[in-house]
PASEBA-1860 file (N, C-alpha, C; in nm, 3 decimals):
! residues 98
1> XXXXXXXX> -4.795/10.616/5.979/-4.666/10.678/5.991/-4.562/10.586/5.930 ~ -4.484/10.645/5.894/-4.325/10.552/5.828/-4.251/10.588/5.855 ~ -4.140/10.519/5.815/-3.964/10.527/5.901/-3.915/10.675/5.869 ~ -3.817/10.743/5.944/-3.767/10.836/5.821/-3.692/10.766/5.687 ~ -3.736/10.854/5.572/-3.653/10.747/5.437/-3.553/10.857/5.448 ~ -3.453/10.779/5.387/-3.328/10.861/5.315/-3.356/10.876/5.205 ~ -3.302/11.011/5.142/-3.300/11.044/4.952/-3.173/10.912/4.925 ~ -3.211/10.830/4.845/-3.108/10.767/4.774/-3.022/10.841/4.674
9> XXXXXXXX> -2.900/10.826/4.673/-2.809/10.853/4.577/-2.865/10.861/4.474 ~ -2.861/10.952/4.355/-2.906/10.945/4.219/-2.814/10.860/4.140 ~ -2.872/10.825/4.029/-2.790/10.729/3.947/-2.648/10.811/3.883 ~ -2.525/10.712/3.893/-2.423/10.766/3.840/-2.375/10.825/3.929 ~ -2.405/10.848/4.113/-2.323/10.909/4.175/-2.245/10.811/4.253 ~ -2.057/10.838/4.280/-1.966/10.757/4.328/-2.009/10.839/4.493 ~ -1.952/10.726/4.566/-1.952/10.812/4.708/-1.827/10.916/4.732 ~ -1.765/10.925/4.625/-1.626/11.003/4.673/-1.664/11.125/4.538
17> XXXXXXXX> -1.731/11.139/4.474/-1.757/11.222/4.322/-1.902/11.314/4.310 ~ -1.912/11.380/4.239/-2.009/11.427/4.221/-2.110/11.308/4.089 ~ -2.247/11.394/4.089/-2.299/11.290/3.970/-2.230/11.288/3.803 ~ -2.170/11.200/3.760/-2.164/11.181/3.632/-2.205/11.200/3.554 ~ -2.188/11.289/3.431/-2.237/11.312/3.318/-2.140/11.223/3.191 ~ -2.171/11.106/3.101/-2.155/11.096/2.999/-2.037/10.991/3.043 ~ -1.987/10.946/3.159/-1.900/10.859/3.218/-1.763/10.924/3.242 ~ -1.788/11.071/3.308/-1.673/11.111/3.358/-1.781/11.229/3.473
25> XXXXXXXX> -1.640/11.193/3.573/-1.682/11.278/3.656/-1.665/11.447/3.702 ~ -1.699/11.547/3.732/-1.731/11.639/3.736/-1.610/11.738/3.838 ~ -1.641/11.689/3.927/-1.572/11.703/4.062/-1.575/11.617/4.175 ~ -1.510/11.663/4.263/-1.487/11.574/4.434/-1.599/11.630/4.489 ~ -1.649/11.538/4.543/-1.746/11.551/4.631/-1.720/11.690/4.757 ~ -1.772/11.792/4.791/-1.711/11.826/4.911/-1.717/11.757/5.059 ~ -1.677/11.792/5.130/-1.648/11.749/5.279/-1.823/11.703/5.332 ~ -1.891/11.821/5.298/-2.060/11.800/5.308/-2.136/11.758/5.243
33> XXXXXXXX> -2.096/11.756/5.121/-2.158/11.664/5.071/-2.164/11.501/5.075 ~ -2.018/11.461/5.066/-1.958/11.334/5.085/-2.039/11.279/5.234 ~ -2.028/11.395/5.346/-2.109/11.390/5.427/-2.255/11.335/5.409 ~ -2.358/11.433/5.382/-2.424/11.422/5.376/-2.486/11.255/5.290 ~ -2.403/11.233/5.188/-2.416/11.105/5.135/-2.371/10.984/5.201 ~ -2.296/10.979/5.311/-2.251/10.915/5.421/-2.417/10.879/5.512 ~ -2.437/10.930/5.501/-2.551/10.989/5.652/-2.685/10.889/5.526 ~ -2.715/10.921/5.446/-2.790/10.886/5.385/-2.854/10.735/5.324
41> XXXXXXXX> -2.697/10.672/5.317/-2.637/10.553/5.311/-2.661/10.492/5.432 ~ -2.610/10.531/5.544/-2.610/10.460/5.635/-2.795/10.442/5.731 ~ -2.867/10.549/5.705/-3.002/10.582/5.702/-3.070/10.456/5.655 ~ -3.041/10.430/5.518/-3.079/10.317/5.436/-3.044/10.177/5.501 ~ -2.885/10.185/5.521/-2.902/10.064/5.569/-2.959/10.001/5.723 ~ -3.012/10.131/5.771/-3.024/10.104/5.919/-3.174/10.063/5.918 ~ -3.218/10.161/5.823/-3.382/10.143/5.779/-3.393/9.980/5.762 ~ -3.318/9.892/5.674/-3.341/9.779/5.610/-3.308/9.723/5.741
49> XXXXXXXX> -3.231/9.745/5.807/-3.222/9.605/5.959/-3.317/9.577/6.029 ~ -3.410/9.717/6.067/-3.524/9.752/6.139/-3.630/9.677/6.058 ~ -3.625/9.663/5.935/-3.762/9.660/5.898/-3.829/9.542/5.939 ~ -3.754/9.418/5.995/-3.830/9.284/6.012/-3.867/9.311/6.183 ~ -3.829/9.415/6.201/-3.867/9.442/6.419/-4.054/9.508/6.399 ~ -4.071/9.547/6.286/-4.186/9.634/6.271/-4.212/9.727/6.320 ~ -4.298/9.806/6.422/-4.340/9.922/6.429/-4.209/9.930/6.585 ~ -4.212/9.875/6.663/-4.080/9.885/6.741/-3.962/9.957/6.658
57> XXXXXXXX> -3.902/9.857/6.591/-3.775/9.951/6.515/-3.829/10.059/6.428 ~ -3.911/10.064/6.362/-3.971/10.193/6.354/-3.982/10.316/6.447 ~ -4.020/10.258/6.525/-4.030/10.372/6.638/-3.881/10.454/6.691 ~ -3.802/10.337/6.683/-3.694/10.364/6.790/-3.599/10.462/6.636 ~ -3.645/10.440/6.525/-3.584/10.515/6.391/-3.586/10.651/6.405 ~ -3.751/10.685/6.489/-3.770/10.844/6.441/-3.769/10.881/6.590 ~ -3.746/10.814/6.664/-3.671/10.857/6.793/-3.508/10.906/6.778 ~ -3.472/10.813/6.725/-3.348/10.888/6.714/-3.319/10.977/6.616
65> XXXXXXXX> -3.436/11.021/6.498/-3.399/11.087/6.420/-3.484/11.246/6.494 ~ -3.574/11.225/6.574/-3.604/11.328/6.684/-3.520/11.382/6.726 ~ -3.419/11.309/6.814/-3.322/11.337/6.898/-3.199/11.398/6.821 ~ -3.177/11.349/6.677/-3.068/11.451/6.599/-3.163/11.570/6.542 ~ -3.264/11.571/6.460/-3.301/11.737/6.509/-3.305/11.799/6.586 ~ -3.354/11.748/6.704/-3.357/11.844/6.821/-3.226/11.869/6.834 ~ -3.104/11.826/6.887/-2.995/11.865/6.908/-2.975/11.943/6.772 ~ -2.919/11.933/6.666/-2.917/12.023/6.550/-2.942/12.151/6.553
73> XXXXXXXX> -3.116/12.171/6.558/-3.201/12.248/6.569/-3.139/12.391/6.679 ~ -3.121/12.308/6.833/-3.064/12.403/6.932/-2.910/12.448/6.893 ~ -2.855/12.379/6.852/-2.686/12.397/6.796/-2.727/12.483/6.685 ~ -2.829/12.556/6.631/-2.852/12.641/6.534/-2.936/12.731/6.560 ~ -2.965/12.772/6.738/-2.988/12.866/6.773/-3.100/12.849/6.836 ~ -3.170/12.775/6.803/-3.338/12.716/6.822/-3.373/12.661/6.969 ~ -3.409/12.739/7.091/-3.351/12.649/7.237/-3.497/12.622/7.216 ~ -3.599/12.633/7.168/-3.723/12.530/7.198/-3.792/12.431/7.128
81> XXXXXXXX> -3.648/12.360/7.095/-3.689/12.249/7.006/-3.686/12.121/7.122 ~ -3.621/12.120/7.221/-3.604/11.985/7.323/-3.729/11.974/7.381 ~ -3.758/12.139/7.372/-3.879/12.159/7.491/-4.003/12.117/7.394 ~ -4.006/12.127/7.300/-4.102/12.076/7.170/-4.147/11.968/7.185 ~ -3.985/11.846/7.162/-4.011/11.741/7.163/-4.036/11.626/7.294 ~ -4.022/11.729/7.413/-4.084/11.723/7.515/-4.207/11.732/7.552 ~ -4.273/11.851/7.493/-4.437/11.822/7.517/-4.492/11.730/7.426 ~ -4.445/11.688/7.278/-4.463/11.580/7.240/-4.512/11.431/7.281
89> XXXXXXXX> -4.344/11.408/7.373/-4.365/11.267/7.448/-4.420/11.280/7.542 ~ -4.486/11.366/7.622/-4.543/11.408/7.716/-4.685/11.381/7.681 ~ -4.713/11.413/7.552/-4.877/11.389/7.523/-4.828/11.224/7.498 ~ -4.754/11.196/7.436/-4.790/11.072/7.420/-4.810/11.007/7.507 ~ -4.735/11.005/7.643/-4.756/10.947/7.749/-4.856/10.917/7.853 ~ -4.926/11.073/7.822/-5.068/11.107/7.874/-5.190/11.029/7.787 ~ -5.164/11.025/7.636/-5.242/10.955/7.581/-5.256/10.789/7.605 ~ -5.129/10.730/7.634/-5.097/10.566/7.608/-5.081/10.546/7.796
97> XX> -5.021/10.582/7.822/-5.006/10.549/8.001/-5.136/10.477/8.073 ~ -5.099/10.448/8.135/-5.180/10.388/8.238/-5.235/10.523/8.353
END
């Protein structure tokens, strides 16, 4: 298993712009996008802090990236995504527990 990765920025993209063609830019980023490249960035750099904790900060990565789908997921209509990731940790627990 591995961390979640982030899509890196493509080459030539500003964080406030769209991607560059020919050394001018295109348009403003929108609100979601700029977003979304926010989120992506910061993914990356959170990934790189974790990486010397090993499978611990690993773990605790796609725990919390669990915990923002699941919330997401139900905020988009979906009420059995908690309960999902509930029988999930539930097996895991049954599997690793004492």
């Amino acid at each position: 298993m591995t961390a979640p990765t982030a899509v890196p920025a493509p080459a030539g993209t500003a964080p406030d712009h769209q991607p560059t063609t020919g050394g001018t830019v295109n348009r403003p980023m929108t609100k979601e996008e700029r977003r979304a490249y926010n989120q992506r960035r910061h993914a990356e750099e959170r990934q790189a802090l974790v990486a010397d904790r090993g499978p611990q900060g690993l773990a605790e990565l796609w725990w919390d990236q669990a915990r923002k789908i699941a919330r997401e997921r139900v905020a988009n209509g979906d009420e059995q995504a908690w309960a999902d990731l509930a029988l999930w940790l539930s097996n895991y627990c049954d599997r690793y527990g004492a």
